[in-house]
N, C-alpha and C positions, 0 to 999 in steps of 0.2 A: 837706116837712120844715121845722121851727121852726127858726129861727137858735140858738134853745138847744139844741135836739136835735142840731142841726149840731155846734155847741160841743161839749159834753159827750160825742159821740161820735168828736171828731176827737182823736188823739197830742198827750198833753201834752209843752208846752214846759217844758224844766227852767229856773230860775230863775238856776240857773249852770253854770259848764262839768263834766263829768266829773272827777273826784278832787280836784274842788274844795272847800272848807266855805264852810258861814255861821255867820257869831255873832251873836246875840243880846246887846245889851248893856241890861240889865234886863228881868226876866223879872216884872215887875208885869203889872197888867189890860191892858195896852198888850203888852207884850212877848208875854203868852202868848198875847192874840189874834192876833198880826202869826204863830207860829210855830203855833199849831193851826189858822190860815187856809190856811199853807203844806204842812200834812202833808196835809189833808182835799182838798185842790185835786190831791194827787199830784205836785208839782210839785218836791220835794223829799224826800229819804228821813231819816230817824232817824239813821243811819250817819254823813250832812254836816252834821248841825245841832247847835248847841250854845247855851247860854245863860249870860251870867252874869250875878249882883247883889251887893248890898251887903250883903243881908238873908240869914245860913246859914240862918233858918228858911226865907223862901221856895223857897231853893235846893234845899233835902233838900225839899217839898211840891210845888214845879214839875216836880224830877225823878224822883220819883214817879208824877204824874198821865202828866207828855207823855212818860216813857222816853227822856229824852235827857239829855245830860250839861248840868248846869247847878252852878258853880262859885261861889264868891266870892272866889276866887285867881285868874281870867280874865284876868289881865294877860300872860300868858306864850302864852294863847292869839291874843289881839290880834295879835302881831308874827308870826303864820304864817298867819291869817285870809285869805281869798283876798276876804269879801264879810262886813265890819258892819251890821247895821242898829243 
C-alpha cells in the first residue's frame, strides 16, 4: 500500500476540538480556498465554519456557493471564535 492510500484511508484528524468554530476573516480567493480546502479534506463540517468580509456582495455569493454563514457584521463573531484564520 502507497503512503497516499495509507493517508487517505486512515480517520481524519479534525482541525479543532469538538463544539469548537472557526472563522474565516475574508472570504476573497484566498479565503474561499483556505475554507473549500478544509471541507473537501473532511477535516472540518459546515456547522463550525464561518466566514467574514467587507464586501456584502461577496458575502451573499460565498455563502451561496460554500453554504456556510459568511457575514460583513463578523465583529461579534470574532470575540466567541475558538480558531481565526
Amino acid at each position: 500500500m502507497s503512503i497516499q492510500q495509507e493517508q487517505s484511508s486512515a480517520t481524519k484528524v479534525p482541525v479543532i476540538a469538538d463544539g469548537t468554530t472557526l472563522g474565516v476573516v475574508g472570504a476573497g480567493v484566498m479565503g474561499q480556498t483556505l475554507i473549500r480546502g478544509l471541507l473537501a479534506s473532511g477535516v472540518i463540517g459546515r456547522d463550525r465554519l464561518w466566514a467574514g468580509d467587507k464586501n456584502g456582495f461577496a458575502c451573499e455569493k460565498v455563502a451561496a456557493d460554500l453554504n456556510i454563514p459568511v457575514e460583513v457584521d463578523f465583529q461579534a463573531r470574532v470575540a466567541t471564535a475558538d480558531l481565526i484564520l
